[in-house]
C-alpha positions in Angstrom: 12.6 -2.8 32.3 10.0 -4.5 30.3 8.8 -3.0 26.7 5.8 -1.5 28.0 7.5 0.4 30.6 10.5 1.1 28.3 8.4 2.4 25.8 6.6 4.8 28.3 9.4 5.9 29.3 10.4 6.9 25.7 8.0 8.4 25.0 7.6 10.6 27.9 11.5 11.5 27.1 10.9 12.7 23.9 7.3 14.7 25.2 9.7 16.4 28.1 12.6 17.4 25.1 9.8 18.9 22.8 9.7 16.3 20.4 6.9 14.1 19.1 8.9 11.2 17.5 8.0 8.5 15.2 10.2 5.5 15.5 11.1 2.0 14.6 13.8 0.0 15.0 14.0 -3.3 13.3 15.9 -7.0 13.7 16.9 -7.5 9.8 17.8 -10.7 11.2 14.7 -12.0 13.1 12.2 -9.4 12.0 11.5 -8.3 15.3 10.8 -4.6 16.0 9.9 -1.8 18.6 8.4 1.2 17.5 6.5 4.5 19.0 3.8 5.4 16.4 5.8 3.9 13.3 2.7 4.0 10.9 2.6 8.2 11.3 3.0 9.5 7.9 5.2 12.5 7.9 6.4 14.8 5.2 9.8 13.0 3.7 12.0 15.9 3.6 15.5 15.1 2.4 14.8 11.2 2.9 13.2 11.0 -0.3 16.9 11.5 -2.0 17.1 7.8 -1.0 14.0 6.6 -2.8 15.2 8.3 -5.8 19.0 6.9 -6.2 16.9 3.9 -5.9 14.9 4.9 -9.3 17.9 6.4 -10.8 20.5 3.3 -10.2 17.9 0.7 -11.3 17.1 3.0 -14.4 21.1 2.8 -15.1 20.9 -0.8 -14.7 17.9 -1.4 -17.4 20.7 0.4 -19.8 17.6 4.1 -19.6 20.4 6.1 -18.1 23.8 6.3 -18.5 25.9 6.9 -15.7 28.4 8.7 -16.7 26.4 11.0 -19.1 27.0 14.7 -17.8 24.8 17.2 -17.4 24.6 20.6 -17.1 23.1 21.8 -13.8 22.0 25.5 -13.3 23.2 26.6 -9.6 21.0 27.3 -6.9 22.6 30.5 -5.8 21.1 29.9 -2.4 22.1 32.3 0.0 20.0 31.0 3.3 22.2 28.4 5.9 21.3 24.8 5.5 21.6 23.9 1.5 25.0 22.3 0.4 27.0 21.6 -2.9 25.7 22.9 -6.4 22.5 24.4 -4.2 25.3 26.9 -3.6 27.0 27.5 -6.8 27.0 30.5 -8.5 27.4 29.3 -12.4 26.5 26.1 -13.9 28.5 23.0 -13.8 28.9 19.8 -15.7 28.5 16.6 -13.8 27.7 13.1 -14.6 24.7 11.3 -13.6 27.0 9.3 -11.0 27.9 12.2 -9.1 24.7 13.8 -8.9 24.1 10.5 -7.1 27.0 10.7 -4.6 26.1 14.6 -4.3 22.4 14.1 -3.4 22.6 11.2 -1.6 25.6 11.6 0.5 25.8 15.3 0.4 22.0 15.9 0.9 22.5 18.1 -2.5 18.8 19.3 -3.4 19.9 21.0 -6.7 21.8 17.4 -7.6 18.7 15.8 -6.5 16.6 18.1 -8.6 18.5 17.2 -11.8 18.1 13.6 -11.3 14.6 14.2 -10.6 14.6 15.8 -14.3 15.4 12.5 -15.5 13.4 10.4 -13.5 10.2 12.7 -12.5 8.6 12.2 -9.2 5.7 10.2 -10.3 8.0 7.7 -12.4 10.4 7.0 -9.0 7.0 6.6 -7.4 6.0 3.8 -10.5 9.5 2.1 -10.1 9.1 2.0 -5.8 5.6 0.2 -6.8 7.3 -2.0 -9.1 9.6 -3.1 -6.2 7.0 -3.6 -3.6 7.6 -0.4 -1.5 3.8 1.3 -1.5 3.7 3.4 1.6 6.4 5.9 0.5 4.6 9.0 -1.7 7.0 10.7 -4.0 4.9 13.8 -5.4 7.3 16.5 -5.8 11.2 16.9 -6.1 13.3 19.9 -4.2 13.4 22.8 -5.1 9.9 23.4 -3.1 11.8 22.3 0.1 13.3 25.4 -0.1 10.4 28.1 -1.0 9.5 27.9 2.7 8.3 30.4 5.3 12.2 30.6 6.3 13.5 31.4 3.3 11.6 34.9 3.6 12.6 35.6 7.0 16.3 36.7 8.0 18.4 34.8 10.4 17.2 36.4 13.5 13.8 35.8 13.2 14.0 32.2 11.7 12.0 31.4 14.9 8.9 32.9 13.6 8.9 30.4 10.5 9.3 27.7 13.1 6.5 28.9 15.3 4.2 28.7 11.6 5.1 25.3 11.3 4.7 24.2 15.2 1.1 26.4 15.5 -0.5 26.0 11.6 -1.0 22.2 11.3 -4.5 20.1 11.6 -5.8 17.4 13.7 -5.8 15.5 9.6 -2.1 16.5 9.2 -3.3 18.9 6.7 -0.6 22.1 7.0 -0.9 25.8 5.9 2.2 25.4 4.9 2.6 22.8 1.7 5.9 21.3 2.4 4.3 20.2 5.7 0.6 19.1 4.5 1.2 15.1 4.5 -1.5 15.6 1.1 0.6 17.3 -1.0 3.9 16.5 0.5 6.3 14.0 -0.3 5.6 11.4 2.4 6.7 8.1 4.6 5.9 6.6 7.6 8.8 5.2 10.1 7.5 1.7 8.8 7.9 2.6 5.2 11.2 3.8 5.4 12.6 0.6 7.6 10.7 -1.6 5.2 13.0 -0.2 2.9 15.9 -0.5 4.4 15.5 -3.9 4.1 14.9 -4.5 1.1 18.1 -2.6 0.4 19.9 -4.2 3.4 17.9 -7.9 2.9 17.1 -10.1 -0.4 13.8 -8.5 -2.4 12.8 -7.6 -5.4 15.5 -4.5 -5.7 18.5 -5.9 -7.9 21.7 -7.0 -6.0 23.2 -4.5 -8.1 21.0 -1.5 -7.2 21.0 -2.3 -3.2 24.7 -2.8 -3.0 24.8 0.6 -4.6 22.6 2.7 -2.2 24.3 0.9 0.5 27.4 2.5 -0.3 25.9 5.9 -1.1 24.5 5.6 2.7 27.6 4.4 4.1 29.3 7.6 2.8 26.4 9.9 4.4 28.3 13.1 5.0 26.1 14.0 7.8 26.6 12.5 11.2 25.9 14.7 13.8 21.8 13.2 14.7 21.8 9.2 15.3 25.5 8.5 14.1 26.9 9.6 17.7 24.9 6.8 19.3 25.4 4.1 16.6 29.1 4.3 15.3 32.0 2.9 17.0 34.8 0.5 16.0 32.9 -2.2 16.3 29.6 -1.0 14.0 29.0 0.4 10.1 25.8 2.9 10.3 25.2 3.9 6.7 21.9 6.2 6.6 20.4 9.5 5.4 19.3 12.4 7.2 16.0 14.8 6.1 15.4 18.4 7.9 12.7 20.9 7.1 11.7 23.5 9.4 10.6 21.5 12.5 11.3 17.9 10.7 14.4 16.2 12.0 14.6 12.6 10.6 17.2 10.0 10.2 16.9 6.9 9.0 19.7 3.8 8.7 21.1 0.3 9.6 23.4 -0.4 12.0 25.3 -3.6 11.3 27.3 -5.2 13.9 31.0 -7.0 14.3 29.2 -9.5 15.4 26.4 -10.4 12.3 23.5 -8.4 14.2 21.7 -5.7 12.3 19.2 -3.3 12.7 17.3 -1.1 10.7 16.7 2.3 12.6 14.3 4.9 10.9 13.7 8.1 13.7 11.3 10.9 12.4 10.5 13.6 14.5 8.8 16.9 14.5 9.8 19.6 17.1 7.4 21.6 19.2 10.2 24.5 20.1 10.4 27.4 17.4 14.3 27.8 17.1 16.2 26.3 14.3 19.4 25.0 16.1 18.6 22.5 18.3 21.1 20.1 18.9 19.9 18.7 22.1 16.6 17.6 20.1 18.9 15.5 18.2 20.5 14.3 20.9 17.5 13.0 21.8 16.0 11.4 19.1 19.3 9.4 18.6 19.3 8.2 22.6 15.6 7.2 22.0 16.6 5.5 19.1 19.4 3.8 20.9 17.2 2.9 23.5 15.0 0.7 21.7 18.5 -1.1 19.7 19.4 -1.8 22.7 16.1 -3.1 24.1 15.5 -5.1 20.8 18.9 -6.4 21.0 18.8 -8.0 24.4 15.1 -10.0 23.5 
């Protein structure tokens, strides 16, 4: 099949699964890439985490943070399904800047990621991205609003109405009735931005050896595997990444290095058209897609 027709075909996949998907995949190697609307910005959801260990670790490494200085975090005391670690505490705890790291990056902690934002405030992790070449990702905001949704206020059995507000409430600008989803006041990336990321954390660039070597750990201990990792581990592969899920949002993004030197930068960012909550055949999807084009993109 040639990458016109493959490409079709992907796309009219992810159209018959309910999905519209944003995608690229890229050659770290050669810098070749195939994509389905990768310049789409999207709300970030939990992928921002990764842009912020990025500011946190290269603010430890300029000697502004200590790593190992603890701090106390309030608990979430969140009841609803979906939020992990302290976001489900009941008293404070003590924990060091390094494992607020591990808990909001690997974890997908949004209370952890909400005390590291307290150190390093949204619009200075957007200053330090800037100061590393990476413009097209827009930190505005840190977590806590990810979960003052239209779901929160619902209970579990009627989840699907939030779902059906997110689906039905957008605009032909991407503008959203509900904030978390309006791409103006969200925290936001493209499929691009986030790849062009990867490689600088996967690649040479103007992110310190220290710092990429650092967030390439954090990713390879991702806790969450159930979306592109089925289609991109095996014996014979590493695929280090970071997932981000809000309402409708399923996203993944990662690299995929292989035994034999190939690797490729994946980013998958999707928004579902079915109001329901559990839907693990979307992510099914999105990860065969995603495959799809490795695969492709592998064979040129």
């Amino acid at each position: 099949m040639n990458t016109e027709s493959l490409l079709r075909a992907a796309r009219e996949a992810l159209r018959e699964g309910g999905l519209r998907g944003c995608l690229l995949v890229r050659d770290l190697h050669t810098g070749e890439e195939l994509g389905i609307d990768p310049d789409t910005q999207l709300p970030s959801a939990s992928l921002v985490k990764v842009p912020l260990a990025v500011a946190t670790v290269e603010r430890i490494r300029r000697g502004e943070l200590d790593g190992a200085m603890a701090r106390e975090v309030r608990p979430g005391r969140i009841s609803t399904p979906g939020p992990t670690g302290l976001s489900r505490f009941r008293h404070p705890a003590r924990v060091a800047v390094d494992d607020l790291l591990y808990l909001s990056t690997c974890v997908s902690d949004g209370t952890a990621a909400d005390a590291l934002f307290e150190l390093t405030p949204p619009a200075q992790v957007a200053a330090i991205l800037r100061e590393l070449g990476l413009r097209d990702i827009t930190v505005r905001h840190g977590m806590r609003e990810l979960s003052e949704t239209p779901e929160e206020r619902f209970d579990a059995t009627q989840a699907h109405l939030a779902h059906a507000l997110a689906i039905d409430a957008g605009t032909s600008g991407r503008g959203h009735r509900v904030p978390q989803l309006d791409t103006t006041r969200a925290n936001t990336g493209s499929a691009r931005a986030y790849v062009d990321l990867l490689q600088a954390l996967w690649r040479p660039s103007a992110i310190h050896p220290e710092v990429a070597a650092r967030i390439r750990d954090l990713m390879a201990h991702n806790l969450f595997r159930q979306r592109l990792a089925p289609d991109f581990s095996s014996d014979a592969t590493t695929w280090s990444s970071k997932t981000g899920t809000l309402l409708n949002l399923r996203h993944e993004i990662g690299v995929v290095e292989h035994a034999d030197g190939q690797v490729f930068a994946v980013a998958a960012l999707t928004e579902s058209l079915v109001p329901a909550s559990s839907q693990p055949g979307a992510e099914a999807l999105m990860s065969q897609v995603a495959r799809t084009l490795r695969d492709h993109l592998r064979q040129l």
